[in-house]
VOVEX-592429 format. One record per residue (C-alpha): residue in three letters; x, y, z. Coordinates in steps of 0.25 Angstrom, whole numbers, plus 5000, padded with zeros to 4 digits. Layout:
BEGIN
AlaXYZ ...
% end
This chain:
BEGIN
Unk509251274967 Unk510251164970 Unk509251064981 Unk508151114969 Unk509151044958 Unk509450924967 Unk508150894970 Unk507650904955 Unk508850794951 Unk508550714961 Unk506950704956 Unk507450684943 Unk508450554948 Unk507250514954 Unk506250514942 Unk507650454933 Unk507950344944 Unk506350294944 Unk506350284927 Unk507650214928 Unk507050114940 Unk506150074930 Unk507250054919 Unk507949954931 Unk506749884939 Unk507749794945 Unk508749914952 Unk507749954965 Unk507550104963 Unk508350144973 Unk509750114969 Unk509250184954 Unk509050314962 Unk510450284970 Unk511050274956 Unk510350394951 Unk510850494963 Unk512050434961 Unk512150494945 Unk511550624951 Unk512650634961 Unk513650614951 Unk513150694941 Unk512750814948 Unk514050814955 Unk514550964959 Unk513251004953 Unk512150984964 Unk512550964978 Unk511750834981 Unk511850824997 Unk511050735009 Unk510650815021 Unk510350685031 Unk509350755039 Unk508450815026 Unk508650695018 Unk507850615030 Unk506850715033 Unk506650765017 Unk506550625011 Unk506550505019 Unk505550555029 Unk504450555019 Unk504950445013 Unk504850365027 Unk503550445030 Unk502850375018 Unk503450255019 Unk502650245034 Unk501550285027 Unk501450185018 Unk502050045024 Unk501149945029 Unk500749985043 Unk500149845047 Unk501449765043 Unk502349865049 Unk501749845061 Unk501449675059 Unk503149685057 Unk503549795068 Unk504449715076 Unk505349665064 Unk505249805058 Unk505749865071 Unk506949765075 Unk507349795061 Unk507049945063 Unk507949965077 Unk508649825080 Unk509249805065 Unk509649945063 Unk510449935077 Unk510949805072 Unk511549835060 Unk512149985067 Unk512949895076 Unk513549805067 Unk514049905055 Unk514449985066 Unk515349875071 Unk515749845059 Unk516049945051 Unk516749995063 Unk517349865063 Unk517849885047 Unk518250035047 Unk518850065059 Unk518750225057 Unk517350235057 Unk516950235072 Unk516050135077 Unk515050255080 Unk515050295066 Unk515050165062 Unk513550135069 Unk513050255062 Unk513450185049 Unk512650065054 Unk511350145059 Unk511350225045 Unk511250075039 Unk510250025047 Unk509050105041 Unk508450035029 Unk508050125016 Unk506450135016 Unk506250175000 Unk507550064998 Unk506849945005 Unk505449974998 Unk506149984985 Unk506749834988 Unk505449804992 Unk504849814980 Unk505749724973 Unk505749624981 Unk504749524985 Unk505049565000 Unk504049495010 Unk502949585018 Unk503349585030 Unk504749605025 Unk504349715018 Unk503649775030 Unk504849745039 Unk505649825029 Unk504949955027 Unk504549955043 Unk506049935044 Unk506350055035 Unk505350155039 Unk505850125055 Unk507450095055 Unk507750235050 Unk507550275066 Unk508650175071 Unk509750215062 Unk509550345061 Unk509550365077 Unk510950255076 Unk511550325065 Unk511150455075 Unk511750385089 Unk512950315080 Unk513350475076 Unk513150535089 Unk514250445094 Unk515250475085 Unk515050605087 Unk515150615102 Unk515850485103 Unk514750415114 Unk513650325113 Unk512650275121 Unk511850145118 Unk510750175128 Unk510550335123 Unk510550275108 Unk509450185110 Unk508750255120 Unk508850385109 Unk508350275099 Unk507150225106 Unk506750385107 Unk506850405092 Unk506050285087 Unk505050275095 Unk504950425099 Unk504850435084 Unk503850325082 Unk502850405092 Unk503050555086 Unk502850495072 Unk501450415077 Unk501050545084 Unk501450645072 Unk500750545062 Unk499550555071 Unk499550695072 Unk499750735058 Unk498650625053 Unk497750665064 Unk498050815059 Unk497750795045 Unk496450725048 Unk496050845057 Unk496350935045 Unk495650865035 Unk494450845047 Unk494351015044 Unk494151005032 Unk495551085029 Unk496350965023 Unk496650945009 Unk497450865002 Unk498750924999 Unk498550935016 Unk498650795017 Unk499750755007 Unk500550885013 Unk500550835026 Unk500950695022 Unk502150755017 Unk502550835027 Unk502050725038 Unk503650655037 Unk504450795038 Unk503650835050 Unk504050685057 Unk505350675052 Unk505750835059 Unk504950795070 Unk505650685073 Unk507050765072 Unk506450865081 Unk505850765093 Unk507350685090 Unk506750565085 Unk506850475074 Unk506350555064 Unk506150435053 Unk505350335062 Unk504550475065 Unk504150475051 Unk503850355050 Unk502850355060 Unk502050455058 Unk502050415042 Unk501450275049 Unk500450335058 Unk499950445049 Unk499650325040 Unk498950255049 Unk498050365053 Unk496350335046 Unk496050405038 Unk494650415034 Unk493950365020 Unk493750495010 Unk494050564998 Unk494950675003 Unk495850575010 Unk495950494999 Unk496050604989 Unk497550624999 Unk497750484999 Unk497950494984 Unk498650634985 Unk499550584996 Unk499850454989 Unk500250524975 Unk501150634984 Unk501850534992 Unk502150434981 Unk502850554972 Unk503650584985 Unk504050454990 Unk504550434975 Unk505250574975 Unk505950534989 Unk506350404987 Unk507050444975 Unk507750554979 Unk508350484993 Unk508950384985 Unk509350464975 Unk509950564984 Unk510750414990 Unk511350394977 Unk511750544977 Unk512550524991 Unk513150404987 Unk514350464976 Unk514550574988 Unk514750464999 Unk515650354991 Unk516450474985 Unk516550534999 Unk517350415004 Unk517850354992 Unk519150434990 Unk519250435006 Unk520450345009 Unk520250315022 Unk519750155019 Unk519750095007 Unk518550094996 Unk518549944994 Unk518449935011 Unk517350035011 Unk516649945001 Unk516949825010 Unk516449895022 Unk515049905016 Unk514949785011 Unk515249735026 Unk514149835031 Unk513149795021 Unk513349655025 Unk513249665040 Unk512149745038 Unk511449665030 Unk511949545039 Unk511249605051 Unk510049625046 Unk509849475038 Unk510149435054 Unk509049535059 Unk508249495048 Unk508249345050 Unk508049355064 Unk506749445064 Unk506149375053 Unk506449245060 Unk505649315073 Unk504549365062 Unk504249225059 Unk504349155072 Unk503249255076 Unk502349215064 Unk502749065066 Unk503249055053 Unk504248945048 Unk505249025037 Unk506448925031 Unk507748985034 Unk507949005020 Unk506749085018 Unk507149165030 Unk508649215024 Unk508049245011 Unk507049325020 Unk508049385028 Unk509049415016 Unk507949515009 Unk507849575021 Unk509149625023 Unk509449665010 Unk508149745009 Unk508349835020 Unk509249915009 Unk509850055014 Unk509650185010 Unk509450345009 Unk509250355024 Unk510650285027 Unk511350365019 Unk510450485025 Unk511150445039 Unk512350435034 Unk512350565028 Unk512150625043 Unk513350585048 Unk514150705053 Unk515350755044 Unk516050805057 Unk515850765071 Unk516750825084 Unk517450735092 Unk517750805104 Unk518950875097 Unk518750925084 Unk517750905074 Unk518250785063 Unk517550735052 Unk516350605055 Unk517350485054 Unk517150415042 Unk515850485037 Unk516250465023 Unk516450325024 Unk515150305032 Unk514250355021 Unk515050275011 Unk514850165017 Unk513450195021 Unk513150195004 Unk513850085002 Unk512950005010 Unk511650085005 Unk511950044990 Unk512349914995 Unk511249885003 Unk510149934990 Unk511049854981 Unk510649724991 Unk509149764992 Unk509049784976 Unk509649674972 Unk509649564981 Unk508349584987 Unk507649544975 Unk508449424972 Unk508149374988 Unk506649414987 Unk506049394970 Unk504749464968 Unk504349354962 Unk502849394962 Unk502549454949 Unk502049594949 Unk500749544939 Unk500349444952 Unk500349564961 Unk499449644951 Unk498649504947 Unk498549514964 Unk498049664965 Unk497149644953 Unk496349554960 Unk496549614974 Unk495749724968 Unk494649654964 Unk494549584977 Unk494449724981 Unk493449784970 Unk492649644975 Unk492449684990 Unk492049814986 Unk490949774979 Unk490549664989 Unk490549735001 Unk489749854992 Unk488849754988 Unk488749725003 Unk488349875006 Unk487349884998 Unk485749905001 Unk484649954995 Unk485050095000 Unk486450104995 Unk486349984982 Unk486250114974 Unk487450174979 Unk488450054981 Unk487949984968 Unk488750074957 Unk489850074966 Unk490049924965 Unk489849934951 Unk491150034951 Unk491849934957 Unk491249814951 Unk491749884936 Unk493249904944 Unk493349774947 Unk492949734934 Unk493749834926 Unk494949764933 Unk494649644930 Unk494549684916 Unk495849744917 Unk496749644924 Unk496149524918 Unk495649454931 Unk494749344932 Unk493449374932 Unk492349264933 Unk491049284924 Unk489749334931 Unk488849254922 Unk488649124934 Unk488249244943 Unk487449294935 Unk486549174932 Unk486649134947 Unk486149284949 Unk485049264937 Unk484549114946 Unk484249204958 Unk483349284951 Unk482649174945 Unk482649094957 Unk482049224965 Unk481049264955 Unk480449114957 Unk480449114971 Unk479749244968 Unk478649164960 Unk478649064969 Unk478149154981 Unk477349244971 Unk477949364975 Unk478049394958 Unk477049344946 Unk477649204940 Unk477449254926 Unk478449364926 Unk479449304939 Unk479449174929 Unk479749264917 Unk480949334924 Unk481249204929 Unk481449174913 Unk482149284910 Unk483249264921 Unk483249104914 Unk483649174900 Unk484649274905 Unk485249154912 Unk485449084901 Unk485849194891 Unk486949214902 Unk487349074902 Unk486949024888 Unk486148904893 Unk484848854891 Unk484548844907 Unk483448734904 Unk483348664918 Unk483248814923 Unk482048874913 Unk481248724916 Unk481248754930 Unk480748884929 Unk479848834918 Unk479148754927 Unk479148854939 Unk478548944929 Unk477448844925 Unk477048814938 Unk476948944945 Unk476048994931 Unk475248894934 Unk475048924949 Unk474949054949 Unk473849064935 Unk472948964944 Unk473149054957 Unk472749174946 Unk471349094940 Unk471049054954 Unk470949194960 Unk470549254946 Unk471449364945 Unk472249434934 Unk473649394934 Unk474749494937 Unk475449464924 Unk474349524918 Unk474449664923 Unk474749714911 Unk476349754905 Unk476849844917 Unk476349744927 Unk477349654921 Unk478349744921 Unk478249784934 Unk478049644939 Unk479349604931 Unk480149714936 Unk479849684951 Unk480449534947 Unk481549604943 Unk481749694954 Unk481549574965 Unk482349494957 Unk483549594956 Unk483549644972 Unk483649484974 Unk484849464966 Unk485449584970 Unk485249534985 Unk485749404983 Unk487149454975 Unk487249564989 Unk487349424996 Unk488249344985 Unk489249464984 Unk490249404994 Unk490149254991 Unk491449204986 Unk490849124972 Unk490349274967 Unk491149384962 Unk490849514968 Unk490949594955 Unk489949514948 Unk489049514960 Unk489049664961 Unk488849694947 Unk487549594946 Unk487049664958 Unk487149804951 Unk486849744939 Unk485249704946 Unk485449844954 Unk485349924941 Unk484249834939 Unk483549864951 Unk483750024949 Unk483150014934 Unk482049914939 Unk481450004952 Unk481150144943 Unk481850274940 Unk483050344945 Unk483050434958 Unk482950564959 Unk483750674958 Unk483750674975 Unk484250524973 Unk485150544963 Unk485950644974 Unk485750534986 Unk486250424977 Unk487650514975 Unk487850524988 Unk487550374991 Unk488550344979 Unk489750434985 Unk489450364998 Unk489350224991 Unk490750244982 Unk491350284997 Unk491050155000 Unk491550084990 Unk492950134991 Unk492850135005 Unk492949985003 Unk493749974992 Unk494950034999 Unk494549935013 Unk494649835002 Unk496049884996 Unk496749885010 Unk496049745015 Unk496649695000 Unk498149765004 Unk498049705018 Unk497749575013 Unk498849575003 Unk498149554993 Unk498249684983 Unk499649744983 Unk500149874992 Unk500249964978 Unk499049924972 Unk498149934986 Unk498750074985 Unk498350114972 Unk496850054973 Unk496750144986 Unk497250264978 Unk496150224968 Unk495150224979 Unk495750364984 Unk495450424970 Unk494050364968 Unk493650434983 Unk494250564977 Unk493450564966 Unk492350544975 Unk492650674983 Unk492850744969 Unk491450684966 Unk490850754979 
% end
C-alpha cells in the first residue's frame, strides 16, 4: 500500500509541477519538478518512506526514457556529427574523471583519490530529458543540438563503467589502467552490437507476426514498451553497458522499413499517444524523485562535522568550475576541428560564445545522482568492514553540482543563445511549408493521371485542393486570383476551336458561336469590351461563312447547320467536349511551370472534368459503381502516399518544423485508418 501511495504523489507532483510551469514559463520544468519533490519530501516526512534503489531506478525509468529518446533523434545528423558526439561521449567524460578526481582529492584530503574519480565519472554523464528541456529554450544551433542529445543518449556508458572501475578500486584497493579500458572497450562496443542485433530481432519478429496475420495493435505498442526492459537486463546479464544497449536497439528498431498501410499506421498513432503519456509520466517523476533525494543528501552531511559547510559549498563551486572549465576547452577545440573540416572561417568571438553554450548546456541530472546513489555504505578493507569513506559527503557534493549545473543551463543558456525567432515566424514557416506540400501532391497527381484512372485521381485532388484552400482561408496567406488563368485558359479554347475551323474538322457556324461565347465569358470575367479580340474573330467569321456557303452552292448540298435542333446540339456538345479534353491536356502540361499555381490548375482541370463527365452521357452502372470504389481506395492510397514523401522531403529540407512534420504525419496516419475502417 505504501509503493501504491508514493507512486500516486508522485503523479500528482507531476500533474502540479506542469500547471505551475505554465504559471513560470521562464523556470525550465525541471528545476519546478526538483522543487516540487523537494516540498514532498518535507511534507511527507516520517509519513511515506521515499527511497532510490540505483539499479531499479535505471532499469524502471531511465531505460525507457533513453529507449524513446533513440527512437526519436535525428538518425542522419547523428551520424553527420558521430565523431564529435563520441569524443564527447568517451574522451570528455575521462577528461573531466581525472581532473575532479585530482582535485577534489587535492581539496579534501579524506576522500581517497579512488573515490574521488568515482565523483568525477558520476559527473561526467549529461542529463538527456535536462539538455532537451534547455534546448527548448534556447536558440541552440543543429549541429549543436545534435552533438548534444548524441552526447547524452551515449556518455552514460563511459561513466557508468568509471564510476564502476573508480569503486572497485576503493574496495579492493588496486587498479589497473590497462584492465579498465580493455573492460571499457568490451562494454561499449560489446553493447552497441547486442543492441543492433536485439533491435534487429525484435523488429524482424514483430514483422513476422504481423506477416501471420496474428498481430494486433495492443501487440505492437506492448512490445515497444517492453523492447527497453528486455535491453537494459540483457545487458546486465552479458555484463555490458546496459544504457548504450538500450540505446541501440531503440536506434536500429527505428530504422527498420516498415511498409505503407493502415494497420501500421493505425499503431503509429496508438504508439505515439502511448509513449507521449509515458515519457511525460517518467520524466516527471525522475526529477521529481531528484528533489526528493536532495533534503536526505544535504541533511545527511550537514550536521557532519567533519569539514566545514562553507568549505563543502566552496568545494562545488571549485568542482563546477573545473568541470565546466574542461569542457569549454574540449568544446573549443572540436568545434575548431568541425570547422576546419567544413573550411569555414568562424570569428573567435563567435567561437567562445559557441563554446560557452555548449558547456553550460551539458546540465546534470537524475542519472548522476542514480550513480551516486550506488556507492556502497560499507566496503571491507582487508580487516574489517568500516563505513564507504566520505559517502555522505560525495552525494552532497554530487547535488550540489546537480542544482548548480541546471541553475547554469536555465538561466544562462538563454541569455548566451536568445530565441530571437518568433514563434508566429516559425508557424508563418510551417503554414506555407504545408501548402508547398498540399501543392506537390496535387502536381504530381495531376501527373498520374490518364484517361483510365482521371476518374479516380480527380476527386482526390479536389480533397486536397479544398485543404489547401481551407488553409489558406484559415491562416490568412497569400493567395493570388485565378481570373488571368482563367482567361489565359478561356484563349485556348477559342484559339483551338479556330484552328478547328480552320482545318474543317467542325462547322464554322457553331465553332464561331462557341468562339463568341468564350469572347463574352471573357469579358464578364475581366469587365472589358475585348474589341481588338471580337474584330478579329469577326472578320475570321466573315470570311470562312463566306467560304464555306460558296463551297455548299457549289456542290449543292444541304448545309450541316440545318439538320434540324438535335444536330445542333450534338454538334455543339462535340465542340465542347474537344475543346474541354484540349484544355484539360494543356493544364496536365502547365501544372509544374513556375508562373502557375498548382491549386488553381487542378481545380480548372476538374472543373472541365465534371464537364466532360456530364457532356459524354449517363452514369455507370451498378458493376461500375463497384469498380470505381476500388480504383478510389487505391487512388486515396496514393495520394497519402505522397503526401507523407512530401512531409518528410519538406522536414529534411528544413523547411516545416520537427513538431508540425509530426503532427501532419499523424493526420495522414488517421486518414489511412479511416480508410481500413471504410473497407
Amino acid at each position: 500500500m505504501a509503493a501504491l501511495v508514493l507512486a500516486l504523489v508522485l503523479l500528482a507532483t507531476v500533474l502540479a509541477s506542469s500547471v505551475i510551469a505554465q504559471l513560470l514559463p521562464r523556470i525550465s520544468l525541471p528545476l519546478i519538478q526538483i522543487a516540487c519533490g523537494i516540498a514532498v519530501a518535507l511534507i511527507a516526512q516520517g509519513q511515506i518512506a521515499i527511497t532510490l534503489n540505483p539499479e531499479l531506478f535505471l532499469v524502471l525509468f531511465i531505460a525507457p526514457l533513453l529507449f524513446h529518446e533513440a527512437r526519436e533523434a535525428d538518425k542522419v545528423s547523428l551520424w553527420k556529427n558521430r565523431r564529435s558526439m563520441l569524443s564527447y561521449a568517451i574522451g570528455l567524460v575521462i577528461a573531466i574523471v581525472l581532473v575532479v578526481g585530482f582535485t577534489l582529492n587535492w581539496l579534501a584530503p579524506s576522500i581517497p583519490l579512488a573515490a574521488a574519480f568515482a565523483l568525477g565519472a558520476a559527473l561526467g554523464p549529461t542529463d538527456p530529458i535536462a539538455v532537451a528541456s534547455v534546448a527548448r529554450q534556447a536558440a541552440i544551433p543543429q549541429r549543436q543540438k545534435t552533438v548534444l542529445q548524441g552526447e547524452s543518449l551515449l556518455n552514460d556508458a563511459s561513466g557508468i563503467v568509471s564510476f564502476q572501475f573508480a569503486v572497485a578500486a576503493v574496495v579492493t584497493g588496486s587498479f589497473s589502467a590497462v584492465e579498465a579500458a580493455g573492460e571499457f572497450l568490451l562494454s561499449f562496443f560489446g553493447a552497441l552490437a547486442a543492441g543492433v542485433i536485439l533491435g534487429f530481432l525484435l523488429a524482424k519478429g514483430a514483422e513476422k507476426v504481423r506477416d501471420m496475420g496474428l498481430a494486433t495493435t495492443t501487440f505492437h505498442v506492448a512490445l515497444e514498451i517492453l523492447a527497453p526492459f528486455i535491453a537494459y537486463l540483457l545487458g546486465e546479464a552479458i555484463h555490458v553497458s546496459g544504457v548504450i544497449l538500450v540505446v541501440a536497439c531503440g536506434i536500429t528498431m527505428s530504422l527498420m522499413p516498415r511498409s505503407i498501410d493502415p494497420s501500421v499506421s493505425r499503431m503509429n498513432i496508438v504508439s505515439s499517444s502511448v509513449w507521449e503519456v509515458l515519457t511525460f509520466a517518467l520524466n516527471g517523476i525522475v526529477f521529481v524523485m531528484l528533489g526528493t533525494q536532495l533534503p536526505q543528501a544535504f541533511g545527511g552531511f550537514w550536521i557532519d562535522e567533519g569539514i566545514s559547510n562553507f568549505d563543502a559549498v566552496l568545494i562545488i563551486a571549485v568542482i563546477t568550475l573545473l568541470m565546466y572549465g574542461v569542457r569549454f576547452l574540449w568544446t573549443l577545440a572540436s568545434e575548431a576541428l568541425a570547422f576546419k573540416e567544413q573550411g569555414e572561417e568562424v570569428p573567435l568571438r563567435q567561437r567562445l560564445r559557441s563554446a560557452a553554450v555548449m558547456t553550460l548546456a551539458g546540465a546534470k541530472g537524475a542519472i548522476t545522482l542514480a550513480i551516486m546513489f550506488s556507492l556502497p555504505i560499507y566496503v571491507n578493507d582487508g580487516t574489517a568492514v568500516v563505513a564507504f569513506p566520505q559517502r555522505d559527503l560525495l552525494i552532497f557534493l554530487s547535488c550540489g553540482v546537480i542544482l548548480l549545473s541546471l541553475l547554469c543551463a536555465t538561466f544562462l543558456v538563454p541569455l548566451l543563445a536568445p530565441r530571437r525567432e518568433d514563434p508566429c515566424e516559425q508557424c508563418d514557416r510551417d503554414n506555407e511549408a504545408k501548402a508547398e506540400i498540399f501543392r506537390g501532391v496535387i502536381e504530381e497527381l495531376t501527373a498520374k493521371q490518364n484517361p483510365e484512372n482521371a476518374r479516380a485521381l480527380g476527386p482526390v485532388i479536389a480533397r486536397y485542393t479544398d485543404r489547401l484552400e481551407q488553409l489558406k482561408e484559415e491562416q490568412d496567406l497569400h493567395d493570388e486570383s485565378d481570373t488571368a488563368l482563367r482567361l489565359e485558359v478561356l484563349q485556348w479554347e477559342q484559339e483551338y476551336v479556330l484552328s478547328l475551323i480552320e482545318q474543317d474538322e467542325v462547322p464554322p457556324l457553331e465553332g464561331y458561336q462557341y468562339v463568341s461565347r468564350s469572347a463574352r465569358i471573357s469579358s464578364l470575367i475581366k469587365h472589358d469590351s475585348l474589341r481588338k479580340i471580337a474584330f478579329i474573330t469577326q472578320f475570321r467569321r466573315m470570311r470562312m461563312v463566306a467560304r464555306k456557303l460558296w463551297q455548299r452552292l457549289r456542290n449543292r448540298m444541304p448545309g450541316e447547320g440545318g439538320a434540324g435542333e438535335n444536330g445542333y446540339e450534338r454538334i455543339m456538345r462535340d465542340i465542347q467536349i474537344r475543346a474541354a479534353e484540349y484544355v484539360i491536356g494543356r493544364l496536365g502540361r502547365e501544372i509544374n511551370q513556375p508562373g502557375f499555381q498548382s491549386e488553381k490548375v487542378s481545380q480548372l482541370m476538374l472543373e472541365y472534368q465534371r464537364m466532360l463527365s456530364m457532356l459524354r452521357g449517363p452514369g455507370p452502372s451498378v458493376t461500375a459503381f463497384a469498380k470505381n470504389a476500388e480504383l478510389d481506395l487505391r487512388a486515396t492510397r496514393l495520394g497519402l502516399r505522397i503526401e507523407l514523401e512530401k512531409i518528410q522531403q519538406a522536414y529534411e529540407e528544413e523547411r516545416l518544423s520537427r513538431a508540425e512534420a509530426q503532427r501532419m504525419r499523424e493526420d495522414v496516419y488517421l486518414m489511412q485508418i479511416d480508410l481500413e475502417d471504410y473497407m
